[in-house]
PyMOL CGO cylinders between C-alpha atoms (Angstrom):
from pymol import cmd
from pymol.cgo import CYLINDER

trace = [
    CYLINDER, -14.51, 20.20, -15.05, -12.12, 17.07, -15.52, 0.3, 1, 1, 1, 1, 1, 1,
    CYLINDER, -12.12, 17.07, -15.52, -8.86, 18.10, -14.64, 0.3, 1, 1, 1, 1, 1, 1,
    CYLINDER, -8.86, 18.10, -14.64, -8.78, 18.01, -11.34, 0.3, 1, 1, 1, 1, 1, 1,
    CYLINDER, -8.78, 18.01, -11.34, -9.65, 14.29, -11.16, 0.3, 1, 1, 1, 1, 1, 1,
    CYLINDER, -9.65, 14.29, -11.16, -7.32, 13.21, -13.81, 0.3, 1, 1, 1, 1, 1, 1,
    CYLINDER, -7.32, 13.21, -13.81, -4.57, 14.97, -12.29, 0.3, 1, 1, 1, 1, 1, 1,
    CYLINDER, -4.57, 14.97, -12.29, -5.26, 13.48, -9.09, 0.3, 1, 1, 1, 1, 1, 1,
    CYLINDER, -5.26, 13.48, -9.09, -5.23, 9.93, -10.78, 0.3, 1, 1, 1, 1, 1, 1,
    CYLINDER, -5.23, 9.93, -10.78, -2.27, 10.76, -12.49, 0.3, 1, 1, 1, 1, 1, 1,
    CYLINDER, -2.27, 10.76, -12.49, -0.91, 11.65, -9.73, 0.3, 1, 1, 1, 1, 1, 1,
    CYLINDER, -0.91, 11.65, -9.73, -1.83, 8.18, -7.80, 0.3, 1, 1, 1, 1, 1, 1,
    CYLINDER, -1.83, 8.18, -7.80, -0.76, 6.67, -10.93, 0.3, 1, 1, 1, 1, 1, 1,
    CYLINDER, -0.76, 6.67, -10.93, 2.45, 7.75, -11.07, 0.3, 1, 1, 1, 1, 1, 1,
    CYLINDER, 2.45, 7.75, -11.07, 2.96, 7.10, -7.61, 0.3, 1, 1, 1, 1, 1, 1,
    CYLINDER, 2.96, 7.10, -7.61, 2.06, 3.33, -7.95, 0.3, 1, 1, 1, 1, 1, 1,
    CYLINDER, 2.06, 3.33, -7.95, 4.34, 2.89, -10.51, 0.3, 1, 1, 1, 1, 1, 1,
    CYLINDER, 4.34, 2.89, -10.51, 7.36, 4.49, -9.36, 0.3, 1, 1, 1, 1, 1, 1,
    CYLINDER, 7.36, 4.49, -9.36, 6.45, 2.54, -5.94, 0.3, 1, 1, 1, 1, 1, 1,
    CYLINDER, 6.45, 2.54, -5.94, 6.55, -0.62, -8.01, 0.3, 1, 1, 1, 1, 1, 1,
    CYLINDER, 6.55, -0.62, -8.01, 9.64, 0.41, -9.87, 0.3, 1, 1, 1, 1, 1, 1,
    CYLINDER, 9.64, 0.41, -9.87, 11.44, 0.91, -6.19, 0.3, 1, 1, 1, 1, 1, 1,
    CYLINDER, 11.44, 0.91, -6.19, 9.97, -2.35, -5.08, 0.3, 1, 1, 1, 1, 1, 1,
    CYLINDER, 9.97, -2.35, -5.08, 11.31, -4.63, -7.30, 0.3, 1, 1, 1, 1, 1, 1,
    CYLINDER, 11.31, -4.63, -7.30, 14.90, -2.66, -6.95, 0.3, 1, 1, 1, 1, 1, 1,
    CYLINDER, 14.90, -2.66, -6.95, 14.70, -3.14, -2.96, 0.3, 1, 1, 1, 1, 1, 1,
    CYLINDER, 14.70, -3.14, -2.96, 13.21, -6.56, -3.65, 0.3, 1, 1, 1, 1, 1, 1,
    CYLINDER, 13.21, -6.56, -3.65, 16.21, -7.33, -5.86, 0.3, 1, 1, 1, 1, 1, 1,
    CYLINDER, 16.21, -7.33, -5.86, 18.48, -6.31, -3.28, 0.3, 1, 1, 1, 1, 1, 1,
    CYLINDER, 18.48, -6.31, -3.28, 17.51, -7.75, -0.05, 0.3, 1, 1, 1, 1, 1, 1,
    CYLINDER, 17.51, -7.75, -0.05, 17.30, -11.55, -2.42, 0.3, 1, 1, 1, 1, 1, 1,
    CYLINDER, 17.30, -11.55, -2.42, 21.24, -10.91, -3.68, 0.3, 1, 1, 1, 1, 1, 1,
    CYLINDER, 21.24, -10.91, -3.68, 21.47, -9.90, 0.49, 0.3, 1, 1, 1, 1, 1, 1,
    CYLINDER, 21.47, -9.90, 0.49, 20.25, -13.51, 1.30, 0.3, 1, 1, 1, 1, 1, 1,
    CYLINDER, 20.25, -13.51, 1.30, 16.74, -12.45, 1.70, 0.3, 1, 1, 1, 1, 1, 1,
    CYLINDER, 16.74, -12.45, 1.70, 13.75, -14.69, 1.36, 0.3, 1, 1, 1, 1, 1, 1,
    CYLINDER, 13.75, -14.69, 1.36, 10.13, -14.46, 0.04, 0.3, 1, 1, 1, 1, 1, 1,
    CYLINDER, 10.13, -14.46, 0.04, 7.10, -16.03, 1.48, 0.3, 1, 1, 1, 1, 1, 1,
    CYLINDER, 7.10, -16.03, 1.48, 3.38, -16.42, 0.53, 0.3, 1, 1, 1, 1, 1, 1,
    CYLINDER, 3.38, -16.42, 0.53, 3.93, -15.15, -2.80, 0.3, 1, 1, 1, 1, 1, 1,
    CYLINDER, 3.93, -15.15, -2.80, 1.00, -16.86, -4.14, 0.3, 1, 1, 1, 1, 1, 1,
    CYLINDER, 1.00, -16.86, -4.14, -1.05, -13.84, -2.66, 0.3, 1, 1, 1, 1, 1, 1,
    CYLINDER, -1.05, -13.84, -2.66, 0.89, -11.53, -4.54, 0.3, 1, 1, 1, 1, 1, 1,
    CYLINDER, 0.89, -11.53, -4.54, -0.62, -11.35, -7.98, 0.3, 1, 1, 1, 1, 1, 1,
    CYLINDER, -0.62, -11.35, -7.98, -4.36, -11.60, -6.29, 0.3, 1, 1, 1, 1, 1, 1,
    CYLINDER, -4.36, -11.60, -6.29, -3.07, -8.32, -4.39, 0.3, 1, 1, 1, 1, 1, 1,
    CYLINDER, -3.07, -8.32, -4.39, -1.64, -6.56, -7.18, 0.3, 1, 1, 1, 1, 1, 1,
    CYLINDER, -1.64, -6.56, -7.18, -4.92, -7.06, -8.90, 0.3, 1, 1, 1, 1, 1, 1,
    CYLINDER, -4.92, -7.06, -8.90, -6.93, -5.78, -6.29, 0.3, 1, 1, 1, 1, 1, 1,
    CYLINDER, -6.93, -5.78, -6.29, -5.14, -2.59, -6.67, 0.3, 1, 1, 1, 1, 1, 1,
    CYLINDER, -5.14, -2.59, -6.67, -4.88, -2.57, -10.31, 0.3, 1, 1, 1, 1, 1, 1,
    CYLINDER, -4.88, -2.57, -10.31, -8.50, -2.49, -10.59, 0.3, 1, 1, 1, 1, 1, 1,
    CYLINDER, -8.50, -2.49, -10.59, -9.23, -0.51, -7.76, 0.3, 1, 1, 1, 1, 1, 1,
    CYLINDER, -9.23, -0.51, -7.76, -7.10, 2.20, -9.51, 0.3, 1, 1, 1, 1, 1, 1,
    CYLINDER, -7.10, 2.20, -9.51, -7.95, 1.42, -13.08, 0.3, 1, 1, 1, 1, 1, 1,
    CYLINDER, -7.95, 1.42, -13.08, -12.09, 1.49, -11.71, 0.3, 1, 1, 1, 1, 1, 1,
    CYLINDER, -12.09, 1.49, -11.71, -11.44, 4.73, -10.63, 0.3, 1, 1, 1, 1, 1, 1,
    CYLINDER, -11.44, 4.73, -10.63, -9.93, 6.04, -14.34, 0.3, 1, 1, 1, 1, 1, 1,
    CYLINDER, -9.93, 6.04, -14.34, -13.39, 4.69, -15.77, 0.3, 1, 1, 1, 1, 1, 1,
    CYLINDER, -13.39, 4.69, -15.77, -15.89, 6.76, -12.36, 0.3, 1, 1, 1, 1, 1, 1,
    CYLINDER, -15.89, 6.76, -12.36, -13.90, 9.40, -11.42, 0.3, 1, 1, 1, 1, 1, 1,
    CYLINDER, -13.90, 9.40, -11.42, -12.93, 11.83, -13.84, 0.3, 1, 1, 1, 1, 1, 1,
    CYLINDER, -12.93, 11.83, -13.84, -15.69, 14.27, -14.83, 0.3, 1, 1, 1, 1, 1, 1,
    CYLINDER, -15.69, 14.27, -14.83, -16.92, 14.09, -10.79, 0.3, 1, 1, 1, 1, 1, 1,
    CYLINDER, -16.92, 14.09, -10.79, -16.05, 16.60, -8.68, 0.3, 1, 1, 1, 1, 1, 1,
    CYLINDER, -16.05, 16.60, -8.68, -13.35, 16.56, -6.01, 0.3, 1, 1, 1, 1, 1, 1,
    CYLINDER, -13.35, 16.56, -6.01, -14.28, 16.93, -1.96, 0.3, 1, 1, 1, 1, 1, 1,
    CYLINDER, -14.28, 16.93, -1.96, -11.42, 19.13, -0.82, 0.3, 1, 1, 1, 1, 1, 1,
    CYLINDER, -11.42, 19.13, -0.82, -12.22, 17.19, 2.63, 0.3, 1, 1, 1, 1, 1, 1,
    CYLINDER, -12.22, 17.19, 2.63, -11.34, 13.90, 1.43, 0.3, 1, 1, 1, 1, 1, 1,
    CYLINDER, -11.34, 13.90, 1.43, -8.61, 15.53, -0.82, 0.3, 1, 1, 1, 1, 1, 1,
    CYLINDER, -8.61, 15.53, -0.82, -7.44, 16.74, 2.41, 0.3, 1, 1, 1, 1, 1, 1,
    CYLINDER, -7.44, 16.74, 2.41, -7.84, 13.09, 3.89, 0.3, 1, 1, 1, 1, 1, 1,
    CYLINDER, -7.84, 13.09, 3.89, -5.73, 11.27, 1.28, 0.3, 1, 1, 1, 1, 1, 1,
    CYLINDER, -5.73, 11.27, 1.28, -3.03, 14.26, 1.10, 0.3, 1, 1, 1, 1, 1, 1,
    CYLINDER, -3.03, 14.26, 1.10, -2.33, 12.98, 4.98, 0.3, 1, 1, 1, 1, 1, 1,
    CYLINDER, -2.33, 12.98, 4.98, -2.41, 9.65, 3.91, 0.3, 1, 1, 1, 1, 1, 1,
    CYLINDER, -2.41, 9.65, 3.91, 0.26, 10.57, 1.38, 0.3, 1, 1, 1, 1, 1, 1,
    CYLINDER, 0.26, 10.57, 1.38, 2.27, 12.43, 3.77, 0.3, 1, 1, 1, 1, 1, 1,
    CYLINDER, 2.27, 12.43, 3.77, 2.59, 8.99, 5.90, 0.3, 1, 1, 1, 1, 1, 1,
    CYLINDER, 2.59, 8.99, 5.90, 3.54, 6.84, 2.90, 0.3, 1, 1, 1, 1, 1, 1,
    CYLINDER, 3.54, 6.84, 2.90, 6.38, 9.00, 2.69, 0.3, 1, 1, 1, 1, 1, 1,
    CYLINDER, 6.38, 9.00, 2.69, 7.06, 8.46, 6.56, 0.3, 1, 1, 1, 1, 1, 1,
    CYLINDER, 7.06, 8.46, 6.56, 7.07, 5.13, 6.30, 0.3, 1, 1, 1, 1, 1, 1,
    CYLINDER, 7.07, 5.13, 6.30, 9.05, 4.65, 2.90, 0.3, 1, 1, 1, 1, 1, 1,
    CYLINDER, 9.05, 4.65, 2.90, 11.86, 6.87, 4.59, 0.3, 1, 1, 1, 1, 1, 1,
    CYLINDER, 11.86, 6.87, 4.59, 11.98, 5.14, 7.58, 0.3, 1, 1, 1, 1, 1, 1,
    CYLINDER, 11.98, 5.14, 7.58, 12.09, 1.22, 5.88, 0.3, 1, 1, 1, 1, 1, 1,
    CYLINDER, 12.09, 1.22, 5.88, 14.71, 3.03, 3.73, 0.3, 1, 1, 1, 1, 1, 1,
    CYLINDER, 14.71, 3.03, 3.73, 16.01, 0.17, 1.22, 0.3, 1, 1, 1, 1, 1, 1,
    CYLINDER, 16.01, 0.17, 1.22, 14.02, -2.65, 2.89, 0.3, 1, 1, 1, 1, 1, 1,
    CYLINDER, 14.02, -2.65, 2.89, 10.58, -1.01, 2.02, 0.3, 1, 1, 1, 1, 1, 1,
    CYLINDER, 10.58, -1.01, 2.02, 9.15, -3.26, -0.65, 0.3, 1, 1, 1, 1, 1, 1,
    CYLINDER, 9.15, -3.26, -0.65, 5.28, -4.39, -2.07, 0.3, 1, 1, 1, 1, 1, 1,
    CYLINDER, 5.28, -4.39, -2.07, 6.57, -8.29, -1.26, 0.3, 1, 1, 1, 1, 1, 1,
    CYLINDER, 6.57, -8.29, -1.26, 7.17, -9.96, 2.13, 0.3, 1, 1, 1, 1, 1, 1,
    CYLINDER, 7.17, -9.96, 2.13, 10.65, -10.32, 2.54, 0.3, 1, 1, 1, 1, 1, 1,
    CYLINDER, 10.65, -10.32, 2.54, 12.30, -11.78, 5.27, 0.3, 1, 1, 1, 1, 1, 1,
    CYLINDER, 12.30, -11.78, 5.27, 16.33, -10.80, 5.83, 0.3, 1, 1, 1, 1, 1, 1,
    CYLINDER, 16.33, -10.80, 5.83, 17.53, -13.66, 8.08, 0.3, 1, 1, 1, 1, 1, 1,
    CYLINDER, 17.53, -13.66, 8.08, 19.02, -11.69, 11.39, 0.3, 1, 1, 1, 1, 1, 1,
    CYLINDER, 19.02, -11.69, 11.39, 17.90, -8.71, 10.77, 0.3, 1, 1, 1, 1, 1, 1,
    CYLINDER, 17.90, -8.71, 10.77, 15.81, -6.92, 13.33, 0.3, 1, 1, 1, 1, 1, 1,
    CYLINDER, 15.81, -6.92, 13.33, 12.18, -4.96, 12.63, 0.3, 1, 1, 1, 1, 1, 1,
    CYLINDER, 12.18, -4.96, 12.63, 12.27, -1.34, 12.17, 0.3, 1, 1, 1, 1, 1, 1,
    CYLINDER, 12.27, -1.34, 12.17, 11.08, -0.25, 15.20, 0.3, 1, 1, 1, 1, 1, 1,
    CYLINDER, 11.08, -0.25, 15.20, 11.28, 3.91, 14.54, 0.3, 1, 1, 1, 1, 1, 1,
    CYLINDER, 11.28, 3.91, 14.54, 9.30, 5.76, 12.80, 0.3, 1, 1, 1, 1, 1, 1,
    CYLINDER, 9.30, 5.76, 12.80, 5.73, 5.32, 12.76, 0.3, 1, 1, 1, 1, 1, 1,
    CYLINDER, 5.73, 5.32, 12.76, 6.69, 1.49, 13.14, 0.3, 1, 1, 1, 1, 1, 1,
    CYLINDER, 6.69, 1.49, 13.14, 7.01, 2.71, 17.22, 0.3, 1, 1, 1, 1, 1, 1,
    CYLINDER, 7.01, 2.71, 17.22, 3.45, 3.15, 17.13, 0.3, 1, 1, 1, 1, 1, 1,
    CYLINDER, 3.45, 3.15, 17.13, 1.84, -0.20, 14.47, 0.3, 1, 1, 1, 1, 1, 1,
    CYLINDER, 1.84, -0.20, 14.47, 3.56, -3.13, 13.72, 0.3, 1, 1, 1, 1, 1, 1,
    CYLINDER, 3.56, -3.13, 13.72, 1.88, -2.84, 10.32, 0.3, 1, 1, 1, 1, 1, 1,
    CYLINDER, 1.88, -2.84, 10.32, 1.61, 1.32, 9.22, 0.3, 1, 1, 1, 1, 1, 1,
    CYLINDER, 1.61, 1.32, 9.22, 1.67, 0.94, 5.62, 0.3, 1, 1, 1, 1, 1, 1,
    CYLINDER, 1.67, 0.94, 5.62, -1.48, -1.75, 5.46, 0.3, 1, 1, 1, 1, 1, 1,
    CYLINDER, -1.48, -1.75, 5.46, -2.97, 0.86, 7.71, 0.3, 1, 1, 1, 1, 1, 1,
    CYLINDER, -2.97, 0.86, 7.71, -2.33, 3.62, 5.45, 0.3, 1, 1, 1, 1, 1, 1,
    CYLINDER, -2.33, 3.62, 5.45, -3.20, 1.68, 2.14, 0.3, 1, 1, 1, 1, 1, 1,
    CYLINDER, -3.20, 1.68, 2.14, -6.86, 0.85, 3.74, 0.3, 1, 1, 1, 1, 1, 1,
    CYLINDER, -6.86, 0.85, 3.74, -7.40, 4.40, 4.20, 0.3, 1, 1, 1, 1, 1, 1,
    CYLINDER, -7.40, 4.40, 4.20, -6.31, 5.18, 0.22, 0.3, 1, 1, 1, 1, 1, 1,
    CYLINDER, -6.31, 5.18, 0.22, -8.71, 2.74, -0.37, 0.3, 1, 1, 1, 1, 1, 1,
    CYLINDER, -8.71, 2.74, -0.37, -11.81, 4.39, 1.00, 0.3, 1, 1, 1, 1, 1, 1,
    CYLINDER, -11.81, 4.39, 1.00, -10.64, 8.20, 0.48, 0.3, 1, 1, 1, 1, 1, 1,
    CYLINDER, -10.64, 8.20, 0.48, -9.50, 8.59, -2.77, 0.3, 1, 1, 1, 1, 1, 1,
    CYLINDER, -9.50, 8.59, -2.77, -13.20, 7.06, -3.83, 0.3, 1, 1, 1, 1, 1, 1,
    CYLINDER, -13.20, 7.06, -3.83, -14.72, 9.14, -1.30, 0.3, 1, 1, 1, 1, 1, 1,
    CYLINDER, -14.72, 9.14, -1.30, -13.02, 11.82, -2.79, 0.3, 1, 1, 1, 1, 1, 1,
    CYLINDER, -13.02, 11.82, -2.79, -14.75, 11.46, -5.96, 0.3, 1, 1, 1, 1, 1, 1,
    CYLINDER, -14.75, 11.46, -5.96, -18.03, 10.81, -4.29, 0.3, 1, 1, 1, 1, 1, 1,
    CYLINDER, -18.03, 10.81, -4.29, -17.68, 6.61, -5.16, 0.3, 1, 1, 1, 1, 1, 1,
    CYLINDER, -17.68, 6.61, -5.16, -19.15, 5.80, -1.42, 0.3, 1, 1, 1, 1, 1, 1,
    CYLINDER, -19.15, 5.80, -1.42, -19.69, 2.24, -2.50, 0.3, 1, 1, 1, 1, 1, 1,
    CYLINDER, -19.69, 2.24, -2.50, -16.84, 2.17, -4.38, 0.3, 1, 1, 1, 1, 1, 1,
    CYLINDER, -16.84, 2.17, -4.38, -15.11, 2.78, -1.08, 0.3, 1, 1, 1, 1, 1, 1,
    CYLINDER, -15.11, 2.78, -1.08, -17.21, -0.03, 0.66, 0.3, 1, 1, 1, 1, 1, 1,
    CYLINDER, -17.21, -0.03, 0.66, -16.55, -2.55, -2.09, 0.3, 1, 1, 1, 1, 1, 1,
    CYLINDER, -16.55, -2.55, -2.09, -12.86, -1.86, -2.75, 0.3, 1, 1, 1, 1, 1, 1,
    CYLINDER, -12.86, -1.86, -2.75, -12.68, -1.72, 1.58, 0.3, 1, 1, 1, 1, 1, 1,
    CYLINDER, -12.68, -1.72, 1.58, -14.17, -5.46, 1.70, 0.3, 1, 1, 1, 1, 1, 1,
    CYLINDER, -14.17, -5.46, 1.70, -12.13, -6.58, -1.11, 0.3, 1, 1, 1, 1, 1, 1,
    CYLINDER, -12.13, -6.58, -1.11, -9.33, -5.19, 0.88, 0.3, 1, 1, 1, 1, 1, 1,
    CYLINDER, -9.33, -5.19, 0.88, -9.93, -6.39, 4.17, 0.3, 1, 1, 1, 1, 1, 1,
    CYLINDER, -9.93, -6.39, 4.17, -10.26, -10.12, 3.12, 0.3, 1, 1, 1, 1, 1, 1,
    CYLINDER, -10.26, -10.12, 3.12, -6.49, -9.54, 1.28, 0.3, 1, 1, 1, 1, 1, 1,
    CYLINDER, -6.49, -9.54, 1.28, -5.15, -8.00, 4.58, 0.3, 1, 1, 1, 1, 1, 1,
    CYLINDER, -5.15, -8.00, 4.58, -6.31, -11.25, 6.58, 0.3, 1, 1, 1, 1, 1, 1,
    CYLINDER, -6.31, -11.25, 6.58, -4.36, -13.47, 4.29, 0.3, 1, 1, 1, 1, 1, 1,
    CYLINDER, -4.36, -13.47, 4.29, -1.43, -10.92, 3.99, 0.3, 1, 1, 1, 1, 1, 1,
    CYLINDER, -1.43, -10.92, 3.99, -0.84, -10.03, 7.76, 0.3, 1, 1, 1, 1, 1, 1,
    CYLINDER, -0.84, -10.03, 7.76, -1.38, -13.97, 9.18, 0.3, 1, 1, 1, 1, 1, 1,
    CYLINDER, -1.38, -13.97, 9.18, 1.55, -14.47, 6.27, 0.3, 1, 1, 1, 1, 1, 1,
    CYLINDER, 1.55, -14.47, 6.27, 3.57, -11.76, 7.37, 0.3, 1, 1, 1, 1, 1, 1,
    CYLINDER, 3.57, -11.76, 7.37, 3.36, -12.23, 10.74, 0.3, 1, 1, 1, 1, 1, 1,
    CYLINDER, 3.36, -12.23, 10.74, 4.00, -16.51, 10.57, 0.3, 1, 1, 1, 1, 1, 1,
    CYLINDER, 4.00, -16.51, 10.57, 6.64, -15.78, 8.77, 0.3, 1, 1, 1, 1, 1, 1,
    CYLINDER, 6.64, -15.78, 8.77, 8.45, -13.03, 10.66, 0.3, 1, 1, 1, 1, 1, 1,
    CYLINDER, 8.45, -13.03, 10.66, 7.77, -15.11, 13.69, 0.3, 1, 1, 1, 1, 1, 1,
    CYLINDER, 7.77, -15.11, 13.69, 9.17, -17.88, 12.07, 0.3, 1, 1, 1, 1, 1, 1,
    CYLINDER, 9.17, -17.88, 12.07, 12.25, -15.61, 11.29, 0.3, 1, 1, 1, 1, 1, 1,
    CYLINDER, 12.25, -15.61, 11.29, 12.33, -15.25, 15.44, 0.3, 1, 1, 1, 1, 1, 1,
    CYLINDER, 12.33, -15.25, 15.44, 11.76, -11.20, 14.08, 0.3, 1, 1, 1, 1, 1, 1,
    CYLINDER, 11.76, -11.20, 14.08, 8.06, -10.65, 15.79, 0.3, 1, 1, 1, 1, 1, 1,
    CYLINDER, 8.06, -10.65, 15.79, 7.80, -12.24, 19.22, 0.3, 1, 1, 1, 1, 1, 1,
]
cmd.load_cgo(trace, "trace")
């Protein structure tokens, strides 16, 4: 039975895009606000990761079955996207963005990680394969992932320390 899998992907796929769509609107934004970028170079690199992460998964996954525990899994996962997109509000965006004098978000589940969305991405990254039964799918797309996080985060954090943001 198919369905299942290609409505889940659909469903991720959907969600990507219209997370890219608001992106680029908040990104837009907080640049006419006197935001800046930094360490965009990374940025394509990272958007192909997940590109092919997702588009991998259109080619494995549909036909396999669907473990209702890592369903379950990702569904939480999903659940704390939203947390965090509602709490970063209009400054929620797939770039790092620096707005000069403007504090961190500290509420949310920001109280708890500096960094909740990476945490939540590297868990879509190993249970939506899992899901599908892809375990090494999960471990490659996990490495892949980790070595983008390293460059990412000692970007993000330089520059929001450079920003006196993070001390």
């Amino acid at each position: 039975m198919m369905w299942p899998a290609i409505a889940l992907l659909t469903f991720v796929t959907l969600q990507r895009l219209g997370e890219l769509v608001l992106a680029r609107r908040n990104t837009a934004a907080l640049l006419a606000r006197g935001a800046r970028q930094v360490a965009p170079e990374h940025y394509p690199a990272m958007v192909a990761l997940h590109a092919g992460w997702l588009v991998g998964l259109w080619l494995l996954a549909p036909g396999r079955p669907v473990d209702l525990f890592w369903l379950a899994v990702f569904m939480g996962l999903q659940a704390l996207r939203l947390w965090v997109l509602a709490t970063l509000k209009d400054r929620w965006t797939t770039r790092i963005i620096i707005l000069p004098g403007v504090p961190l978000v500290t509420s949310g589940p920001y109280r708890f990680l500096r960094h909740p969305n990476y945490a939540i991405v590297v868990g879509e990254i190993a249970a939506l394969p899992l899901a599908f039964g892809l375990p090494l799918y999960a471990i490659g797309f996990s490495l892949l992932n980790a070595c983008m996080l390293s460059i990412r985060l000692k970007a993000e954090n330089a520059a929001l320390k450079s920003a006196m943001i993070l001390k």
